[in-house]
C-alpha positions in Angstrom: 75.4 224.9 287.5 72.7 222.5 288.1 74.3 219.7 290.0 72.4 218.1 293.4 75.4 218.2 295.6 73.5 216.3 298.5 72.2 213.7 295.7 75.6 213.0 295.0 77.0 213.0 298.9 73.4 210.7 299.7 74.9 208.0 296.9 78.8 207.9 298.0 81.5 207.6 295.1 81.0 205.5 292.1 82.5 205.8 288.8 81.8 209.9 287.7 82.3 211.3 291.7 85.4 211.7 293.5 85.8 212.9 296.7 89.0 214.3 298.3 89.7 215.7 301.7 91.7 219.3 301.6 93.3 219.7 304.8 95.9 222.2 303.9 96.3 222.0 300.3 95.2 220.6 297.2 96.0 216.9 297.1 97.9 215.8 294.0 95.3 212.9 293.6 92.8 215.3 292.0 94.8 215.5 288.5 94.7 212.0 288.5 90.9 212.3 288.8 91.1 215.1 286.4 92.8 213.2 284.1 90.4 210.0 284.5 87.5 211.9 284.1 88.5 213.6 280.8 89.4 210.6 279.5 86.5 208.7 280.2 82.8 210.1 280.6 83.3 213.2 282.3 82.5 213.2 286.2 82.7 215.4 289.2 85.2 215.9 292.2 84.4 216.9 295.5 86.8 218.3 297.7 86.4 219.0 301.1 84.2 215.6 301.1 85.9 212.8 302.9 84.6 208.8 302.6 84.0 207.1 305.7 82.9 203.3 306.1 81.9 203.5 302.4 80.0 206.3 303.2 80.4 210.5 302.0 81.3 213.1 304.8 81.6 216.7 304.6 84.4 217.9 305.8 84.7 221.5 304.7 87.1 223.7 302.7 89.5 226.2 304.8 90.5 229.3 302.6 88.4 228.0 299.3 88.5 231.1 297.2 92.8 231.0 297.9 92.5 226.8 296.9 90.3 227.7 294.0 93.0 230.4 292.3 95.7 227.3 292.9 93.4 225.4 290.8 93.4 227.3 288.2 97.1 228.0 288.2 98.0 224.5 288.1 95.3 224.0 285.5 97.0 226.3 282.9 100.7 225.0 283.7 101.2 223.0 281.2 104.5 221.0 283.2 101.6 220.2 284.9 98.6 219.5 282.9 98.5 219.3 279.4 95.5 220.9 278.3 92.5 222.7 280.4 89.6 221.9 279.4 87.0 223.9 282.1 85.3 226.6 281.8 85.1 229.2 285.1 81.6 227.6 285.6 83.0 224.4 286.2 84.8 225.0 289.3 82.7 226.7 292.2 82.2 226.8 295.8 78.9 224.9 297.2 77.4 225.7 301.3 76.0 222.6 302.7 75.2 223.3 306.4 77.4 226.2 306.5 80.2 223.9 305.1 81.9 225.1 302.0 82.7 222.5 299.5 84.8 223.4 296.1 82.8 221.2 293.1 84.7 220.6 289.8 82.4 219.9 286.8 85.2 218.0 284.3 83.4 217.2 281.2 84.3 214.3 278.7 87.4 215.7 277.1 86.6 216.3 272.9 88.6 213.8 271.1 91.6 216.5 269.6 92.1 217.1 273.6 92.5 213.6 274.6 94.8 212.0 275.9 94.7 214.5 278.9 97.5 213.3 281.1 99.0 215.1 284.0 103.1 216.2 284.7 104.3 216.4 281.5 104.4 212.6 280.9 102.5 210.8 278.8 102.9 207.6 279.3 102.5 207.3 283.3 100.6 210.6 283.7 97.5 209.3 281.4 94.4 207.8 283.7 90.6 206.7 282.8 88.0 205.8 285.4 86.5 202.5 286.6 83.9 201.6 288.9 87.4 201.0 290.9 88.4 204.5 291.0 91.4 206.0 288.5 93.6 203.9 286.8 96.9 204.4 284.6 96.1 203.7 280.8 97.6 200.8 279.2 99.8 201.4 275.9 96.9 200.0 273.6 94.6 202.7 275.3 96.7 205.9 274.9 97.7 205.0 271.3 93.5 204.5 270.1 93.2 208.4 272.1 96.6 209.5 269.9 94.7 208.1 266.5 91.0 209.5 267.2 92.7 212.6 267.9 93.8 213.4 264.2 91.7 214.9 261.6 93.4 213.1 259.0 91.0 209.7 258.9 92.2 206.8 259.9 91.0 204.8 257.3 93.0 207.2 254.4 96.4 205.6 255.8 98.2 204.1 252.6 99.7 200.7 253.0 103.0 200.3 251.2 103.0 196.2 251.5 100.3 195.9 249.5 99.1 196.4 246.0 96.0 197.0 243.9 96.5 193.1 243.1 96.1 192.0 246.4 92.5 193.4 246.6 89.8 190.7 246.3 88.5 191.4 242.4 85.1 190.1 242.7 84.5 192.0 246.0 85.4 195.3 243.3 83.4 193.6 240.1 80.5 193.4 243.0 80.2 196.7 244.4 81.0 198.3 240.9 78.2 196.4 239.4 75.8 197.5 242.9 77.0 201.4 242.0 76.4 201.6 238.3 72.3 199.9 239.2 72.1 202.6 241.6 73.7 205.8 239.4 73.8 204.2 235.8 74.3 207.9 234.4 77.8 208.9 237.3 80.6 209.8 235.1 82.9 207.4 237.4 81.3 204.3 235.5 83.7 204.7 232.6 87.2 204.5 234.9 89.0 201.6 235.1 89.0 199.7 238.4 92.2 201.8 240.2 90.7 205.0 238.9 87.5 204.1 240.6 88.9 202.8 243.9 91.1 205.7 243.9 88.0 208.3 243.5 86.0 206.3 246.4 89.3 206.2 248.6 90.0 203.0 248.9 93.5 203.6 247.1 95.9 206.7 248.0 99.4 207.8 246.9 102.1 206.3 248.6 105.5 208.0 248.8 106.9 206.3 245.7 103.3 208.2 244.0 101.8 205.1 243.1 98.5 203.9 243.8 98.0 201.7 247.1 95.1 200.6 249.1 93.9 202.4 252.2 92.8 200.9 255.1 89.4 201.8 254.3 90.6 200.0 250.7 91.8 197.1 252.3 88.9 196.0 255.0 86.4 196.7 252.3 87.6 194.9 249.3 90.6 192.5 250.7 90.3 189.3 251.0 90.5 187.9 255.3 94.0 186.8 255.0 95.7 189.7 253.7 94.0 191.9 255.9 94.7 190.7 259.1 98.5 190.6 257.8 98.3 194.3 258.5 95.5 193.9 261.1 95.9 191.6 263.0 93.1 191.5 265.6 90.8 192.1 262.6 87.8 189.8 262.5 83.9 190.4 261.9 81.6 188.0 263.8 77.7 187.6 263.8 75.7 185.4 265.9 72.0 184.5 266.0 70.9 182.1 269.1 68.0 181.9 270.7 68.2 179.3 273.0 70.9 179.1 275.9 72.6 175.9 274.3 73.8 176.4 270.5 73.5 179.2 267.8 71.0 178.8 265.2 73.4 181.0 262.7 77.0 182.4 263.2 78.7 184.1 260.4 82.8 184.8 260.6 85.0 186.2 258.9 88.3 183.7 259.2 87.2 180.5 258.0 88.3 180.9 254.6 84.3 180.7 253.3 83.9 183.9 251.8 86.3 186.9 251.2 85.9 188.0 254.9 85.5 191.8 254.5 83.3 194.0 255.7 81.6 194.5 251.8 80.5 190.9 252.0 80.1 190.6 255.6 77.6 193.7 255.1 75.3 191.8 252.4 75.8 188.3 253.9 74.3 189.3 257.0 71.8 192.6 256.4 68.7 190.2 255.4 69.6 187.9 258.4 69.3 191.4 261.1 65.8 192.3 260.4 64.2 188.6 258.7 61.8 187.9 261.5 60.6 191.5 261.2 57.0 191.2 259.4 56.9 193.4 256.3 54.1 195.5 254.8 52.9 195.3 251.3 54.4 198.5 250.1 54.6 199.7 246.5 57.4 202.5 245.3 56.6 204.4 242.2 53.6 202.1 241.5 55.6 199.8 240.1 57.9 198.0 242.6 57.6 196.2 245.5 58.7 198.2 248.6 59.5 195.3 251.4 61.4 197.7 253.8 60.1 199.5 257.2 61.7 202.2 258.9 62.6 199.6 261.7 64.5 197.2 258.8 66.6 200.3 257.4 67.3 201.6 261.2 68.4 198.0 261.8 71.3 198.1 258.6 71.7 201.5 259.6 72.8 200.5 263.1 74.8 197.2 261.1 76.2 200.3 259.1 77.3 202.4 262.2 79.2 199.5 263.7 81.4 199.1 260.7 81.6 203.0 260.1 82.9 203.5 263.5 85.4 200.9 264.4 88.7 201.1 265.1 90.1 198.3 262.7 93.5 198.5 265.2 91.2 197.7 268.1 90.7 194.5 269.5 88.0 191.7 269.6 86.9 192.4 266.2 83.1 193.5 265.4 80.4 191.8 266.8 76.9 191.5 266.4 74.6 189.3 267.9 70.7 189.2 267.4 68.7 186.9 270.3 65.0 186.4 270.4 64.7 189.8 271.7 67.7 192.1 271.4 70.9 192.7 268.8 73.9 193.6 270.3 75.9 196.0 268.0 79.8 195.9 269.1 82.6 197.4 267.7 86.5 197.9 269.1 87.1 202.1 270.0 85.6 204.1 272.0 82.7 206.6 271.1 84.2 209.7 269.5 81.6 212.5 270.5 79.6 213.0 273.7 77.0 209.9 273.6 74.1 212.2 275.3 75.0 214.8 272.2 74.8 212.1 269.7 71.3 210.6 270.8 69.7 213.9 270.3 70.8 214.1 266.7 73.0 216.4 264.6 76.3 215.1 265.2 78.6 213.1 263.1 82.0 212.3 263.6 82.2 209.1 261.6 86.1 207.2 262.0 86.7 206.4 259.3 85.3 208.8 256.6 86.4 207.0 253.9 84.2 204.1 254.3 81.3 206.0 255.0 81.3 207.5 251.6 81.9 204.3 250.2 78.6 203.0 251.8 77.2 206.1 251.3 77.9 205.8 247.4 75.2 202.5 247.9 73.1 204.7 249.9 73.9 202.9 253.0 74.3 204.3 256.0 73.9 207.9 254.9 72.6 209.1 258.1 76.0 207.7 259.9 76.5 208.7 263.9 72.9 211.0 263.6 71.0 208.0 262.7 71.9 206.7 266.1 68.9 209.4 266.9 67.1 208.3 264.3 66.8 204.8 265.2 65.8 205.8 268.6 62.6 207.7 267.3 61.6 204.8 265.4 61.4 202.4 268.4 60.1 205.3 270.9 57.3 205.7 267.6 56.6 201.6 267.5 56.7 201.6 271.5 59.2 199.4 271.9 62.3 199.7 274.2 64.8 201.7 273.4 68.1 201.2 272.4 70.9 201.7 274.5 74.5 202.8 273.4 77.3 202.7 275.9 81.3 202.0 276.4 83.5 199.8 277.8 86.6 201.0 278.7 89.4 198.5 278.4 89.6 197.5 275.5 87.8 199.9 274.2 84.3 199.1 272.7 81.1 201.0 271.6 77.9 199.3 272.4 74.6 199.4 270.7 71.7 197.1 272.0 68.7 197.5 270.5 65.7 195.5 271.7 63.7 193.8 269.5 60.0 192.0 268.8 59.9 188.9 266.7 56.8 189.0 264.9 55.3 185.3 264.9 51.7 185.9 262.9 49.6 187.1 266.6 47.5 189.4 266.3 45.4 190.8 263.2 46.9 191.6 259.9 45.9 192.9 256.6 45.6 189.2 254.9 44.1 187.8 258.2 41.3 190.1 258.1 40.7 190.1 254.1 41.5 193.9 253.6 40.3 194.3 250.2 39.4 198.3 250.8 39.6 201.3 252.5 36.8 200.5 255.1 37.7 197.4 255.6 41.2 198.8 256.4 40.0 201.6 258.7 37.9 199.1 260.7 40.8 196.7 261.3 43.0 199.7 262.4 40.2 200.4 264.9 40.3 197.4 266.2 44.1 197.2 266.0 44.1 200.2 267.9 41.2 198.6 270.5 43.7 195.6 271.0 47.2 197.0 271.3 46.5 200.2 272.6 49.8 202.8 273.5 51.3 202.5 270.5 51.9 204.6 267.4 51.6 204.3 263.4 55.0 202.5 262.8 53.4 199.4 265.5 50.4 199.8 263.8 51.6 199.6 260.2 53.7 196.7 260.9 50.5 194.8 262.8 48.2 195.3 259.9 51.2 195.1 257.1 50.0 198.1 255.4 52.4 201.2 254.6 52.9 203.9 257.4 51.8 206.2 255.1 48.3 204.8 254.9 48.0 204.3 258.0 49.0 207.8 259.1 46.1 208.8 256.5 43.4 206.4 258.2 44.5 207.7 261.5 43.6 211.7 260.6 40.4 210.7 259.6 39.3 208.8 262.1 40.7 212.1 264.3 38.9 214.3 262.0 35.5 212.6 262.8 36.5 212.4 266.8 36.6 208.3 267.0 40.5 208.9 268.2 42.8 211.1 269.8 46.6 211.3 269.9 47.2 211.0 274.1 50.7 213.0 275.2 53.9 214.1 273.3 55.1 213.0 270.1 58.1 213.9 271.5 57.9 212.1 274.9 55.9 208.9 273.4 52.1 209.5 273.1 49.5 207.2 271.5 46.6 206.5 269.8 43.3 206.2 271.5 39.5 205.6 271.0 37.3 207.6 271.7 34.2 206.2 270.1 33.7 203.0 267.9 32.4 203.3 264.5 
């Protein structure tokens, strides 16, 4: 296993290393570790590694293939831990100056495993980790671990309370309308309104066999006040400041305005994410305008995500806040897959299922969970930073910030330069290129507000008669360069 043990020693214990000092057995702190690590990010434990003035010691491990075979035994009891999740390569024995250390690997415990918690208790045997070290998890915290770990969706739970009548019917008339523009010809345009919402799962059977709304039914088409009756921490927030001292925009869901669900919330603020984002003259099927760049649909793709994801019991509601440079994507509950996994595409595991198919139905936010990977090629392709998705612990909340430019008319663009043909455009992509060098054809595109597409043509034939070269990886971030002017 590939792990730099003297790295780790060199930077002392933070919050994925743990060191413990064996004298003559295995201390019973390590399942706490255990425990915190599976429940958290994954980290490793050091034993036979003692901390001194803040500072990591080796201290050796007496009789380590005898204290690795009591590992494993109290591993697989279950009075004593309730699930093992490692593999025989995650526990081995490491020399350091002919001092043996014994290294345990935990990863991030999968979602079905979690809560791990340690002698047979669930309650006061469940931990997470801090930068402060292993703690015991609050109530709040085991029951979000005890929901994610089902594989019957959250958001399918019926609601006895309620009725189809306290849905919001304009919310219904609205989407309805959206969904027979987008599939005029779908057979589900001649059901009734409960038939509908029951084939899109925003209504289930309860136990009397009539129709109620799901959860997924109820945040999506409810109006504010009779959600948060059966959530109450519910609440959808967006902010736009930038300046320090007040916010240009702010958009909530409990002031009685608008219905206040995530539907609405979706449309009232989609246009608001990406409308200081120039956009090329595009044309789709000759006939209509196409306004969108891959950089405004990754941005209601990441708007999607956030909704997607949440945990609707969680609290602090969903936030999103765009400054002059960043947007902060927030949403209650943690991250259900491994994060690392997730940014290299391929892996979905939305929450709450149900609304994902009822976005996807608009095709929005069909690429759900991969197009976290997505979004991260597009700014790596326009040379931007790159987002960044993390976790906070308690409560539980998934972060996505994704850094942004404002576009504010610098620069050359197609109308700025009189583009009226081909060579025109290939000469003010030159120069583009000559100006803002490092960058790629989404930058480019957006600079000169002509399609990607176009500009990817421009660029191979300006390669194809040597005036540029691609320098580096598409995969690592490369660029365009000159080689000769024309």
């Amino acid at each position: 296993m590939d792990i730099d043990i003297k790295s780790l020693i060199t930077k002392g214990e933070h919050s994925q290393v743990e060191s413990k000092k064996t004298a003559r057995g295995i201390p019973d702190s390590l399942w706490e570790s255990y425990s915190a690590f599976a429940n958290t990010s994954g980290g490793v434990i050091l034993l036979g590694v003692s901390e001194l003035a803040g500072k990591l010691e080796i201290t050796d491990v007496s009789e380590s293939a005898k204290k690795i075979k009591n590992i494993w035994d109290i591993l697989n009891d279950k009075k004593k831990i309730n699930v093992n999740i490692l593999f025989e390569r995650n526990v081995f024995v490491h020399k350091e100056n002919d001092k043996e250390i014994i290294v345990i690997k935990v990863p991030r415990a999968d979602r079905h495993d979690k809560p791990v918690f340690i002698n047979n208790d669930l309650m006061n045997g469940t931990f997470r980790r801090n930068a402060e070290g292993d703690y015991h998890c609050s109530l709040s915290e085991i029951k979000s671990m005890l929901r994610d770990q089902s594989d019957i969706p959250i958001d399918g739970v019926v609601f006895d309370e309620i009725t189809f009548d306290d849905l919001d019917k304009d919310t219904v008339k609205r989407y309805r309308n959206m969904f027979s523009v987008l599939k005029p010809e779908h057979i589900w345009n001649r059901l009734d309104d409960i038939a509908f919402l029951h084939k899109i799962g925003a209504l289930g059977r309860a136990e009397t066999s009539e129709l109620k709304p799901t959860l997924a039914g109820l945040v999506m088409f409810a109006d504010e006040d009779v959600i948060t009756r059966i959530l109450p921490d519910y609440f959808l927030d967006f902010r736009e400041k930038y300046d320090n001292d007040r916010w240009s925009d702010r958009v909530v869901s409990n002031l009685g305005e608008w219905s206040g669900n995530i539907f609405d919330f979706f449309f009232k603020i989609a246009n608001r994410l990406t409308a200081d984002i120039k956009r090329p003259f595009q044309m789709r099927d000759n006939i209509y305008r196409e306004d969108d760049t891959s950089i405004h649909k990754a941005l209601r793709e990441a708007l999607a995500n956030a909704l997607i994801h949440a945990d609707y019991y969680g609290r602090r509601g969903i936030v999103i806040e765009k400054k002059k440079h960043l947007i902060t994507f927030e949403n209650p509950g943690s991250f259900r897959p491994d994060i690392a996994e997730v940014m290299n595409g391929g892996i979905t595991d939305p929450r709450n299922p149900n609304i994902f198919k009822m976005f996807a139905l608009l095709d929005i936010g069909e690429r759900a969970g991969s197009g976290l990977h997505t979004i991260h090629t597009i700014w790596q392709d326009a040379g931007w930073d790159l987002p960044v998705l993390s976790e906070q612990i308690e409560p539980a909340r998934t972060m996505l910030l994704v850094p942004i430019e404002i576009e504010n008319n610098e620069g050359i663009n197609a109308e700025s330069e009189g583009i009226n043909s081909k060579d025109e455009g290939i000469n003010a992509l030159v120069r583009t290129i000559t100006l803002y060098p490092g960058n790629r054809a989404v930058f480019l595109g957006d600079k000169l507000q002509i399609p990607v597409k176009t500009i990817e043509r421009w660029l191979k034939k300006l390669k194809d008669e040597n005036q540029i070269e691609f320098q580096g990886s598409k995969k690592t971030g490369g660029y365009w360069k000159i080689i000769k002017q024309q």
